[in-house]
TIKOLKE-793847 format. One record per residue: y, x, z of N, C-alpha, C, CB in turn; residue in three letters. Coordinates in steps of 0.05 Angstrom, whole numbers, padded with zeros to 5 digits, always signed. Atoms other than C-alpha are relative to their C-alpha. Glycine has a CB too. Layout:
# TIKOLKE-793847
YXZYXZYXZYXZALA ...
//
This chain:
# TIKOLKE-793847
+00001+00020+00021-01563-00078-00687+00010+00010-00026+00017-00025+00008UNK -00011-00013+00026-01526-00038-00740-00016+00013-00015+00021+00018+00004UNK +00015-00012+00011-01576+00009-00749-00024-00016-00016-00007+00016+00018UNK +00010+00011+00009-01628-00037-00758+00005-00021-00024-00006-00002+00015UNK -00013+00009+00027-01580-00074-00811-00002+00013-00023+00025-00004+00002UNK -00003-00013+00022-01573-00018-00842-00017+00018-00030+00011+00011+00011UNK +00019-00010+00020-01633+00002-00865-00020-00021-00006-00014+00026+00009UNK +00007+00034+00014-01651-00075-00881+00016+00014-00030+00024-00039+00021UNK -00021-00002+00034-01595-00064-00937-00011+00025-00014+00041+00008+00004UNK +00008-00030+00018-01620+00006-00956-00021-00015-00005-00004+00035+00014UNK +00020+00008+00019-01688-00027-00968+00001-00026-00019-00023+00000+00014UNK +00001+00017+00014-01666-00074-01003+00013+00008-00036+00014-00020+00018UNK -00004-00018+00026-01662-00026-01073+00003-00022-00023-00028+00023-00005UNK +00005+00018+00029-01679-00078-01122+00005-00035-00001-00036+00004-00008UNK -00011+00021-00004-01644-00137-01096+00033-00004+00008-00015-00008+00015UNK -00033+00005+00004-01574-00175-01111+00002-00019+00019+00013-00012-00030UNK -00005+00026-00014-01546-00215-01057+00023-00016-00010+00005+00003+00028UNK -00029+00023+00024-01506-00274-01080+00021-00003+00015-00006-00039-00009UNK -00017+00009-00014-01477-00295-01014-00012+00008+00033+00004-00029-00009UNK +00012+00001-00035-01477-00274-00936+00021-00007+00021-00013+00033+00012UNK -00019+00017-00030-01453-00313-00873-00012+00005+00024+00002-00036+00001UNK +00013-00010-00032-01455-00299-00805+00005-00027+00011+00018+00029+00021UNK -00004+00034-00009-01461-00367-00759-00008+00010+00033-00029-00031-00020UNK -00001+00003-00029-01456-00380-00685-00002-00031+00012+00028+00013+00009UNK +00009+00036+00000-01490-00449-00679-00022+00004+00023-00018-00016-00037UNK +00026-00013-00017-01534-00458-00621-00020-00014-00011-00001-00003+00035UNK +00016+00014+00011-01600-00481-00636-00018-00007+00013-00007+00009-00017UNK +00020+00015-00023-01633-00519-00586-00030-00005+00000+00008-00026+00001UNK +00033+00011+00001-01708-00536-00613-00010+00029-00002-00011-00024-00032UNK +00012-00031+00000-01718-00458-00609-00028-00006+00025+00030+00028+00013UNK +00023+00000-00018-01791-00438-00580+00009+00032+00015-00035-00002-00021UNK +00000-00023-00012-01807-00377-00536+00017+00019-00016-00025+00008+00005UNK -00017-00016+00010-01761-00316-00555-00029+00024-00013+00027+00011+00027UNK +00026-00025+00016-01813-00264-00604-00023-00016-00015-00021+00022+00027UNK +00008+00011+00012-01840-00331-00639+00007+00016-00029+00008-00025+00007UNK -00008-00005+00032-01836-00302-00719-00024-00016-00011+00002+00036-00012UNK +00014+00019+00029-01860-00346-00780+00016+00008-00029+00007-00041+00004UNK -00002-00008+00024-01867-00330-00843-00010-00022-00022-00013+00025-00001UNK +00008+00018+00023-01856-00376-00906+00005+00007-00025+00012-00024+00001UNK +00002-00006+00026-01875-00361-00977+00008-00027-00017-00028+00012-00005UNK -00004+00019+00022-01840-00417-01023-00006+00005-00019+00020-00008-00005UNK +00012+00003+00020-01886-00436-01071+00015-00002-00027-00013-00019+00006UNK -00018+00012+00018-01829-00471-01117+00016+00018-00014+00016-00018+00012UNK -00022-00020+00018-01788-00402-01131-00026+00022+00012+00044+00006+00012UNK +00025-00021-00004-01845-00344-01135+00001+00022+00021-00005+00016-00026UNK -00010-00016-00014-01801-00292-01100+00009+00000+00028+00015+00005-00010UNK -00020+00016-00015-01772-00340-01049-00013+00011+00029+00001-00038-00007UNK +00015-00008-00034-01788-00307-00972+00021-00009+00018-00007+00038+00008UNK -00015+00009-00018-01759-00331-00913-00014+00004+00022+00007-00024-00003UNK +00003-00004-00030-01761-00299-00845+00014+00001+00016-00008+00017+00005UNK -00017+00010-00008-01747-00331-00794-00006+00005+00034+00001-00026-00013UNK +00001-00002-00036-01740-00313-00708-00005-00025+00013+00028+00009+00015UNK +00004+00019-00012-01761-00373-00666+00022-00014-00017+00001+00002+00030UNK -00016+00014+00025-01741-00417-00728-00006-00032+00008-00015+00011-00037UNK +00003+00025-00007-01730-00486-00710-00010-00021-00022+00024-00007+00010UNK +00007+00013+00026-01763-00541-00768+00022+00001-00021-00006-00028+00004UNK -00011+00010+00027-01703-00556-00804+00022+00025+00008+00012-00040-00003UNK -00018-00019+00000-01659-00496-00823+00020-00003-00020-00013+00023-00001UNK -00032+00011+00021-01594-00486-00870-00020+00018-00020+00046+00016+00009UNK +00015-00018+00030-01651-00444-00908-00015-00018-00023-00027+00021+00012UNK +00013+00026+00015-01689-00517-00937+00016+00000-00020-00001-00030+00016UNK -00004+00007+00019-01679-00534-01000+00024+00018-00020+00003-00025+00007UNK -00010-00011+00012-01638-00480-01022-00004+00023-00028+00006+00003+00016UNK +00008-00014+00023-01629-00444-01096-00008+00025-00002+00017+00001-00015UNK +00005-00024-00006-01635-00374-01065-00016-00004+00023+00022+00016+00004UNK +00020+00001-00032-01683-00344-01015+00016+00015+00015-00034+00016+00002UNK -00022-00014-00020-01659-00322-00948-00019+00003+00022+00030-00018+00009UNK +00006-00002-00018-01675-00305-00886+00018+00005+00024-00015+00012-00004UNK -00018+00001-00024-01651-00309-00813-00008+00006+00022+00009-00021+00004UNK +00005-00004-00024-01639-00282-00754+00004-00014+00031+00008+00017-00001UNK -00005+00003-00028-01641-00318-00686-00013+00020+00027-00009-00027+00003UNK -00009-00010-00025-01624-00279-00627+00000-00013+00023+00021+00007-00002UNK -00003+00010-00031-01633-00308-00552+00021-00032-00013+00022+00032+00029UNK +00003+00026-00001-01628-00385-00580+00029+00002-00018-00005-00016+00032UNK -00023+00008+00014-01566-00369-00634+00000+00009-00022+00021+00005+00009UNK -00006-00009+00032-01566-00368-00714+00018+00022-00003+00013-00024-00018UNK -00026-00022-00010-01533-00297-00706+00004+00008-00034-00011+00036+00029UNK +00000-00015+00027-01546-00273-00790-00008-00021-00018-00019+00026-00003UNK +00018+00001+00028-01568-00303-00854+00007+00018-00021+00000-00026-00012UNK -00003-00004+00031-01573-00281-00916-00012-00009-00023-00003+00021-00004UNK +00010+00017+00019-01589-00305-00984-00005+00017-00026+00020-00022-00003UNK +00003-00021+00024-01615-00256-01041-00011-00008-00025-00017+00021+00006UNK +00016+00014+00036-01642-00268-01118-00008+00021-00012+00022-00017-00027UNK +00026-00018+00007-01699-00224-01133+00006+00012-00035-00034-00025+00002UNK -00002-00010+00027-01691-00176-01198-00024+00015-00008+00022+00015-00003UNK +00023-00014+00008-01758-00166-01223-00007+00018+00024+00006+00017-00026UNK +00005-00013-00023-01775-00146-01158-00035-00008+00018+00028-00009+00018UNK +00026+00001-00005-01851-00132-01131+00001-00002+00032-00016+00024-00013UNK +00008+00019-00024-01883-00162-01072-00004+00023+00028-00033-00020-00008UNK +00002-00025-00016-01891-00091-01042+00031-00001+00012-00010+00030-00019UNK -00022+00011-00008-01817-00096-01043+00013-00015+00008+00007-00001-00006UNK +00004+00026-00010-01812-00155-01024+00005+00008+00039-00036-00013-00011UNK -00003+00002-00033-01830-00141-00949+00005+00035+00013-00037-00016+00015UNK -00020-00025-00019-01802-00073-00938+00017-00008+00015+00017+00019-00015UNK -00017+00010-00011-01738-00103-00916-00014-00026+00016+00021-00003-00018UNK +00007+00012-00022-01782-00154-00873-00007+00011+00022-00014-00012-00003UNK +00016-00019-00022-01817-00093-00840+00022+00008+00018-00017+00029-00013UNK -00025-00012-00013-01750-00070-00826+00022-00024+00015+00016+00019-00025UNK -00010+00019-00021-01719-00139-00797-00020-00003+00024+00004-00028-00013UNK +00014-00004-00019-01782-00140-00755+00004+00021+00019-00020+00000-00008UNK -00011-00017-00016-01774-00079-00727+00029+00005+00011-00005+00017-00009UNK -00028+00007-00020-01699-00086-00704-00006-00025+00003+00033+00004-00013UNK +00002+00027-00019-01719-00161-00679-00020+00002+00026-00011-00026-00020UNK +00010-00006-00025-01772-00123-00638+00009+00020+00019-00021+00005-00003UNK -00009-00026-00015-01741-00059-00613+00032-00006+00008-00004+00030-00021UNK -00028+00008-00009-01684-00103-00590-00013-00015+00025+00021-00020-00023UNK +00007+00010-00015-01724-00132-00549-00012+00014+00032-00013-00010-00015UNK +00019-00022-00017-01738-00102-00478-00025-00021+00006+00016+00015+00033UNK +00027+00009-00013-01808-00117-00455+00000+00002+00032-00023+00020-00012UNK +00006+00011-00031-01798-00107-00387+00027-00012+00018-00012+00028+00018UNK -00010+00022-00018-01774-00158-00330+00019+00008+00011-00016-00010+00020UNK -00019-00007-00016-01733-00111-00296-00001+00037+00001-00006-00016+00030UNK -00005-00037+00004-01713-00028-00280+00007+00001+00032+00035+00015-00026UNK -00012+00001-00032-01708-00020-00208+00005+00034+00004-00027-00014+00029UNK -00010-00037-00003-01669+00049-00200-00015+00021+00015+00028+00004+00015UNK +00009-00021-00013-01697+00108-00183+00030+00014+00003-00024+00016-00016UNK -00023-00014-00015-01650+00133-00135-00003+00034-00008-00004-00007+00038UNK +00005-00026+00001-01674+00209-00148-00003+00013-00016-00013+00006+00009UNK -00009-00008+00030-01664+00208-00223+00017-00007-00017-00013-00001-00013UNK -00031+00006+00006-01604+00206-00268+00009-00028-00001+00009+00012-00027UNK -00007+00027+00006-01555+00157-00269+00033-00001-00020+00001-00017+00033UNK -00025+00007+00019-01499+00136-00322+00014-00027+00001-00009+00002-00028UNK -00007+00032+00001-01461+00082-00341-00017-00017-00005+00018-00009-00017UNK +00009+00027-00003-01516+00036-00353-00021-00001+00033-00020-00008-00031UNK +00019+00006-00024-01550+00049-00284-00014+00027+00000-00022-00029-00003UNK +00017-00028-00012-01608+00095-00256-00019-00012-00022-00014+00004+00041UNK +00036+00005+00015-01672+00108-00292-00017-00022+00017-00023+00034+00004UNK +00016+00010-00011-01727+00064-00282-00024+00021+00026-00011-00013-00025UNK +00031-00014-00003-01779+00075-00230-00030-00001+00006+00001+00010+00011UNK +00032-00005+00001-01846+00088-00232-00019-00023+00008-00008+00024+00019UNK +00022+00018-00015-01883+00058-00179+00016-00032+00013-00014+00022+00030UNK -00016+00016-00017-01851-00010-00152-00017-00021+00013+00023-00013-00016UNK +00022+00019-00019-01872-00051-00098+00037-00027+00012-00022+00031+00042UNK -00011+00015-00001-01845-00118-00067+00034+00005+00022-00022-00019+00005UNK -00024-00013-00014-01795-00075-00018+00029+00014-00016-00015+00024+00016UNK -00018-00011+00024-01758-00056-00078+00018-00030-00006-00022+00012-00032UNK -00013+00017+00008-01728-00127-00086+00014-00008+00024-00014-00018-00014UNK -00012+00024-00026-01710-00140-00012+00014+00019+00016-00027-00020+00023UNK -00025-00010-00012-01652-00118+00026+00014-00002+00024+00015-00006-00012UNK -00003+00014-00030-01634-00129+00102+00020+00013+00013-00026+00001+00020UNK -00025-00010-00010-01571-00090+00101+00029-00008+00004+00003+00015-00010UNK -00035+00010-00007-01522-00139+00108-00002-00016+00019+00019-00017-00022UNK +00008+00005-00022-01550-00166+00168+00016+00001+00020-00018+00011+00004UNK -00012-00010-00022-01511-00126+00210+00028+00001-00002-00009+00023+00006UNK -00025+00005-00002-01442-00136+00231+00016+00028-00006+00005-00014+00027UNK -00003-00022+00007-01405-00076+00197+00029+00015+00034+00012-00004-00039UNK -00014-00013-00021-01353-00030+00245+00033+00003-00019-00018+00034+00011UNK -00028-00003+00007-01283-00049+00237+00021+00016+00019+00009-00028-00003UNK -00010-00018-00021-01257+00006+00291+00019+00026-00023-00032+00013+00022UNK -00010-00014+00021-01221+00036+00230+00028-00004-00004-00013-00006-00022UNK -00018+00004+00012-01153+00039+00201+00004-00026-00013+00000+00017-00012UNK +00005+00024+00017-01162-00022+00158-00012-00038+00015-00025+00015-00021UNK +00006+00013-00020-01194-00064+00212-00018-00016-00005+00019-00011+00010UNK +00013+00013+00013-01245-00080+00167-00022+00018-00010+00014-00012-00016UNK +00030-00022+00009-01320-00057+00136-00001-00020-00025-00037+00002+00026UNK +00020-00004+00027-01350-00058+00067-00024+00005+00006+00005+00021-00018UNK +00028-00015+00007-01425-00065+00064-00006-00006-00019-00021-00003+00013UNK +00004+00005+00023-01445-00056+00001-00029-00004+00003+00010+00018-00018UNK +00024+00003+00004-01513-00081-00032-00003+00011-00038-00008-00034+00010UNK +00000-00002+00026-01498-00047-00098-00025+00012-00019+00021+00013-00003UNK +00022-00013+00014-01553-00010-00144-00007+00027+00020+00009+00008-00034UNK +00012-00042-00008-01543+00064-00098-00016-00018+00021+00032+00037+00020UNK +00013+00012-00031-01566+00010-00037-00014-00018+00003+00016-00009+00017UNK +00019+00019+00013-01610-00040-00073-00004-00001-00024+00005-00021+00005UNK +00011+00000+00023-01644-00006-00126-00005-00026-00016-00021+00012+00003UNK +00020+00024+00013-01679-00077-00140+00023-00014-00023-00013-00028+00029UNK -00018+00015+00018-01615-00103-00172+00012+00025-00027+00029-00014+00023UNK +00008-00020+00023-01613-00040-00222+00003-00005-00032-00030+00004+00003UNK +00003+00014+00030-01600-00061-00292-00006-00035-00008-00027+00015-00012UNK +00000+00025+00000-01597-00138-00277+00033-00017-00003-00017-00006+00026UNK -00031+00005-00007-01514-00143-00269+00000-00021+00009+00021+00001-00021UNK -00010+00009-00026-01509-00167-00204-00009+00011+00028-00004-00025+00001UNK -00002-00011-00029-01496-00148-00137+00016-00014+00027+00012+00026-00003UNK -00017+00022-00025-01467-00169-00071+00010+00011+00027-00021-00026+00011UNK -00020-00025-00027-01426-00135-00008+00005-00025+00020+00042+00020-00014UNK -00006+00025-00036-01412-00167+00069+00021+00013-00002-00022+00001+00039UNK -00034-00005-00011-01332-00164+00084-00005-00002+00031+00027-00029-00011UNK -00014+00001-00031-01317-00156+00165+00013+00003+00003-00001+00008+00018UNK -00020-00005+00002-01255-00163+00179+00013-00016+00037+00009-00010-00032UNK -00019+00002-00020-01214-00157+00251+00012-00020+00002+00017+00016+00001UNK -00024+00009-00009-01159-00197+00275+00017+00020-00007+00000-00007+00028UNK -00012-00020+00006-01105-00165+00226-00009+00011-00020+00002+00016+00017UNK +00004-00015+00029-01155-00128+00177+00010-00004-00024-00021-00002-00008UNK -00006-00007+00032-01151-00115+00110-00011+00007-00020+00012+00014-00005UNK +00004-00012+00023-01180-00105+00052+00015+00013-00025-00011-00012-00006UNK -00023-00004+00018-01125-00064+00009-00008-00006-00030+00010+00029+00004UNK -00011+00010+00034-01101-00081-00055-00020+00019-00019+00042+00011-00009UNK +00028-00014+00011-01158-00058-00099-00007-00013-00027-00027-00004+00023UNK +00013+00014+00023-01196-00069-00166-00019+00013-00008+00015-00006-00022UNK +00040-00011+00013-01276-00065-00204+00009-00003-00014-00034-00012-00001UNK -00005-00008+00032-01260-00033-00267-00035-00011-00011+00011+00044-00007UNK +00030+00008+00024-01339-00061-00287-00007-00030+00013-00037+00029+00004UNK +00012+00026-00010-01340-00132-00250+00019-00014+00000-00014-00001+00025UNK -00012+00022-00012-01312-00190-00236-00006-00014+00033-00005-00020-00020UNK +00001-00006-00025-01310-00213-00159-00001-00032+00020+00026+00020+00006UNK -00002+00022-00007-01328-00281-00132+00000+00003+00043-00027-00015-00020UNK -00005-00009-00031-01311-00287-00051-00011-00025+00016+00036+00006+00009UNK +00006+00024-00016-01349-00339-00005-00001+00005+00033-00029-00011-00010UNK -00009-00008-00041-01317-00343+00071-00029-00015+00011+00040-00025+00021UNK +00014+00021-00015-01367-00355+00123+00012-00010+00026-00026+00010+00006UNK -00008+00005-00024-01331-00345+00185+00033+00003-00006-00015+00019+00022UNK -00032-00007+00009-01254-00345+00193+00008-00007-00016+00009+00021-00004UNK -00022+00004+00015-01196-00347+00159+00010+00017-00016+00016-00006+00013UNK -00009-00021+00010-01174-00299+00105+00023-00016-00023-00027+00020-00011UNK -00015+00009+00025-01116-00298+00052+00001+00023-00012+00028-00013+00004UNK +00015-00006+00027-01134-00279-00010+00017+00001-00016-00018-00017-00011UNK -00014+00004+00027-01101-00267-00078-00005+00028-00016+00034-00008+00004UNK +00012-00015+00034-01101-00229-00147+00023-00001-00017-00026-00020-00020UNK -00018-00005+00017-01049-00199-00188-00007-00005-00026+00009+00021+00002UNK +00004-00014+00030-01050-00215-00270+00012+00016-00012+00001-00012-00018UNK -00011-00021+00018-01036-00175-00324+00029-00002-00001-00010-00001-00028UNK -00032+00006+00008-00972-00210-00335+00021+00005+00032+00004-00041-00014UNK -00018+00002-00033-00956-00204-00252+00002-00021+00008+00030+00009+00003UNK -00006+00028-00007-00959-00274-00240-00017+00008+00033-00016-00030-00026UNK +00025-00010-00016-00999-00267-00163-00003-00032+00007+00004+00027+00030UNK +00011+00021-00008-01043-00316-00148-00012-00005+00027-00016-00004-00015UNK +00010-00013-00021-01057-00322-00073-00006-00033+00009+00021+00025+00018UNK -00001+00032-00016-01083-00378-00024-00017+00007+00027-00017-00030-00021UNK +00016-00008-00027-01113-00384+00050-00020-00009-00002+00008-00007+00025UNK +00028+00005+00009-01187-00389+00052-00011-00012+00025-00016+00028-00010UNK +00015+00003-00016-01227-00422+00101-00024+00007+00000+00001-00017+00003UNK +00020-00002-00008-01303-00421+00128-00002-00029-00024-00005+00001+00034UNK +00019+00006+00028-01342-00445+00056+00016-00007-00025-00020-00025+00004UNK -00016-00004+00017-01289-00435+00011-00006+00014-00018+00016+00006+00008UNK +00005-00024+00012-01302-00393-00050+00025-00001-00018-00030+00003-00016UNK -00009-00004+00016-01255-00352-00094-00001+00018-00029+00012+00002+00011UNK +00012-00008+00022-01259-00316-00164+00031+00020-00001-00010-00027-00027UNK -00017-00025+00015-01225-00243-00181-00005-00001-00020-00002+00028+00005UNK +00015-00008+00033-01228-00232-00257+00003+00032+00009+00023-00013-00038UNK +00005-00019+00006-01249-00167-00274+00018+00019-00004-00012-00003-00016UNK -00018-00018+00006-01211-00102-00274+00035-00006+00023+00002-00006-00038UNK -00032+00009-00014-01143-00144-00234+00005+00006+00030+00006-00035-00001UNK +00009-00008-00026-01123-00121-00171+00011-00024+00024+00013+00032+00005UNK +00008+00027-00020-01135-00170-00110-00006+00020+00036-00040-00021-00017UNK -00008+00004-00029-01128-00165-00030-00025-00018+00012+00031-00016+00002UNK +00004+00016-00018-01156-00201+00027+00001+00008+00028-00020-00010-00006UNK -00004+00002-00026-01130-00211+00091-00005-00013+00022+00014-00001+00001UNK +00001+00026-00031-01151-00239+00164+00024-00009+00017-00020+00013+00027UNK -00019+00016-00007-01098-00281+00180-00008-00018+00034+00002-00019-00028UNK +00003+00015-00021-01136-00317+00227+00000+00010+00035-00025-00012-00008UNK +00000-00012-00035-01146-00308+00313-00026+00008-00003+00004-00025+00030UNK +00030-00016-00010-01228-00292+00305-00005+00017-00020-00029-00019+00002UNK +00005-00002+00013-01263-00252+00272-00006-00008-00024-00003+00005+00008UNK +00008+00016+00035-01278-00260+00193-00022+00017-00020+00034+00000-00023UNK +00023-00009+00018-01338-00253+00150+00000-00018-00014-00026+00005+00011UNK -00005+00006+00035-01342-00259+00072-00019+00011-00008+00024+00010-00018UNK +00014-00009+00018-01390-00247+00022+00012+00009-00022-00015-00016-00005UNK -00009+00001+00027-01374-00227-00042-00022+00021-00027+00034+00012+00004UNK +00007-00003+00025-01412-00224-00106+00006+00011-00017+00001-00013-00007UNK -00019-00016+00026-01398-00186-00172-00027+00005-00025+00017+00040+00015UNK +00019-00008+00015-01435-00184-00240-00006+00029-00013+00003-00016-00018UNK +00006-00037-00003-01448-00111-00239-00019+00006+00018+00027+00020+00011UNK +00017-00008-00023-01502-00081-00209+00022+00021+00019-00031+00016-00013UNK -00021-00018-00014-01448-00026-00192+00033-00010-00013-00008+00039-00008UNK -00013+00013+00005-01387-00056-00197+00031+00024-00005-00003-00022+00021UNK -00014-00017+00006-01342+00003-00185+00028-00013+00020+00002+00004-00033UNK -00028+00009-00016-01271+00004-00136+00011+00023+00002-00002-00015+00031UNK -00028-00030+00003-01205+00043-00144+00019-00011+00021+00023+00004-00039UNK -00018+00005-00020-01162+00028-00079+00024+00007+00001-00007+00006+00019UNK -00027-00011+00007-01089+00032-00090+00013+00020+00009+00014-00015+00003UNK -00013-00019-00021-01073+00066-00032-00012+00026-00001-00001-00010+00029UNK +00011-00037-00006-01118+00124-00031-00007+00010-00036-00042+00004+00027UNK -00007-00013+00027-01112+00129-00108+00027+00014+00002+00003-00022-00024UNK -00026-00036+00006-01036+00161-00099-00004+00010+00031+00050-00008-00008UNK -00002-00019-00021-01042+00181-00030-00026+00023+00008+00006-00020+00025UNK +00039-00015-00016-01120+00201-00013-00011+00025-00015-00034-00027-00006UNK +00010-00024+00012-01113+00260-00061+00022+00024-00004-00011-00009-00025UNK -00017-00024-00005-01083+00314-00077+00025+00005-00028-00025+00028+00002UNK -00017+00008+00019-01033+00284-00140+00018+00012+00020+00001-00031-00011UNK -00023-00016-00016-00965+00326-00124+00012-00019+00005+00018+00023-00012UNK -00019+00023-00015-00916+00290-00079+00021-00011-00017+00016+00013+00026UNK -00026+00003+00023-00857+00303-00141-00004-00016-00014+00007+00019-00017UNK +00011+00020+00016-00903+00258-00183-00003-00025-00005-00012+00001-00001UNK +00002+00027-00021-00911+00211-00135+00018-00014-00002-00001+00004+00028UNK -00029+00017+00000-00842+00201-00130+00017-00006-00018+00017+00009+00014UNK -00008+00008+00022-00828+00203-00199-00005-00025-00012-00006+00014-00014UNK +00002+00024+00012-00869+00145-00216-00012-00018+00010-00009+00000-00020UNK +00002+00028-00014-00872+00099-00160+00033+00000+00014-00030-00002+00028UNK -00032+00007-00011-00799+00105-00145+00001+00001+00038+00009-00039-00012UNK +00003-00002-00033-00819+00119-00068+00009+00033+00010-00038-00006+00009UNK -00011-00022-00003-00781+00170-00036-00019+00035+00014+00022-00014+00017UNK +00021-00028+00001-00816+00245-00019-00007+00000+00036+00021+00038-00015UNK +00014+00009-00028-00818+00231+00062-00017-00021+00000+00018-00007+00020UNK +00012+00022+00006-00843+00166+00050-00038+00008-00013+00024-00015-00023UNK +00020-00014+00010-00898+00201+00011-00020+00012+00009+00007+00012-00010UNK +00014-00022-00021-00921+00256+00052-00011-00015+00025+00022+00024+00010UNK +00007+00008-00022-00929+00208+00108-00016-00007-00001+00009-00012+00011UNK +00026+00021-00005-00979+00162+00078-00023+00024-00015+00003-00040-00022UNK +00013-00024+00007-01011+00225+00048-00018+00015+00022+00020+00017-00010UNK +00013-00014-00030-01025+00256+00125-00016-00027+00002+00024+00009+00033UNK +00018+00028-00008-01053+00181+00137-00020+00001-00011+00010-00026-00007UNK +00025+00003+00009-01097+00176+00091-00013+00025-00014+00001-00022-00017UNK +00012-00017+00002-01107+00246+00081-00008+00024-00022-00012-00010+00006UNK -00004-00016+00022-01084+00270+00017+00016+00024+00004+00011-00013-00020UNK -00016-00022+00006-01048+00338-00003+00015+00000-00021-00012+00019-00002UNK -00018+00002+00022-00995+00366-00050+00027-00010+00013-00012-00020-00024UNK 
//
């Protein structure tokens, strides 16, 4: 958006602006999104006004200056208001050519990006790919009851972007909890999501540290849902006698998880470090280190 501002203002060589406001009004009588109209006011010779899915009555009517405006996905995001100095009609729509083009090349054209697993991927996701068919949107991996025969007494199946391309550049995704008699999901946090939890079976207790440390916890039943915010770190435990199965949601296609426990233990951070700045003593250390398999 900057860029395309910016060389609005650079073409705008031979014009004074009087006054500019930015507004955050929604604007409800908006048409399809890539509607543009263009009005030449007769009454001031110079007077142009372009306008994005421009609703009839704008804050641009009846005003002493001409202006133009940008709506963005249904919100008065720019105006501006300029007063023409001997300025030709060629000039004139340079700086329209150039709001047009950043109001279109902001725009994606396509519906969706379904990852190509087998070409790069960054923080916004995988490349698009190529060929896609209707097996690209559908997913039948959480079907299966995961294997809690683990330490934890509990499974993660994820459905994230590496395991359902289809969700790829859409931010959202969704994972099956299994959890023992006893499991656990440790103390954990998505540095790129937020984390909504819906029990189906069982009994789990749940909760979420804030920033300030306040913890927020409560027992969950079968159709209960709860809400992690983003980045905070949060738990869940089977409390109950049966097994327990959870869903959980997250607006991230890849949501991302840093697990407390095998962040200082599961690596190879020195033990002295350890015990410098968790105040936990150096046996204490080394123990959960062989557990879960760190060094140092």
């Amino acid at each position: 958006m900057a860029i395309g501002l910016a060389l609005t203002f650079l073409s705008l060589s031979n014009l004074i602006f009087a006054d500019t406001y930015t507004f955050r009004e929604p604007a409800p009588t908006l048409h399809a999104l890539g509607t543009v109209s263009f009005t030449w006011n007769q009454s001031h010779h110079h007077h142009v006004k372009v306008c994005m899915d421009i609703p009839s009555r704008t804050n641009c009517n009846d005003s002493k200056y001409p202006c133009f405006l940008f709506y963005i996905k249904g919100e008065l995001r720019l105006q501006h208001y300029f007063h023409p100095s001997k300025t030709s009609a060629i000039n004139m729509f340079i700086p329209i050519f150039f709001i047009l083009s950043f109001l279109f090349s902001s725009t994606n054209a396509a519906d969706f990006c379904v990852g190509d697993l087998n070409g790069p991927v960054g923080p916004a996701g995988y490349s698009c790919k190529k060929t896609v068919t209707v097996n690209d949107f559908v997913y039948s991996g959480l079907a299966a009851t995961g294997n809690t025969s683990n330490l934890i007494k509990a499974a993660v199946t994820p459905a994230f972007s590496a395991q359902f391309p289809g969700v790829n550049g859409l931010g959202i995704s969704i994972a099956r909890l299994d959890l023992a008699v006893g499991g656990v999901i440790p103390m954990h946090t998505h540095p790129r999501a937020s984390e909504l939890i819906l029990v189906m079976d069982g009994t789990l207790f749940a909760g979420f540290i804030s920033s300030d440390y306040k913890v927020y916890s409560k027992s969950l039943n079968e159709g209960d849902i709860m809400v992690f915010p983003q980045g905070l770190l949060h738990f869940q435990i089977n409390t109950g006698k049966t097994q327990s199965v959870a869903f959980v949601s997250f607006n991230s296609a890849d949501p991302g998880v840093q697990i407390l426990d095998f962040a200082l233990f599961a690596n190879d951070l020195p033990t002295d470090i350890i015990e410098g700045t968790t105040f936990l003593d150096a046996a204490q250390i080394k123990k959960l280190k062989g557990v879960l398999g760190g060094t140092g």
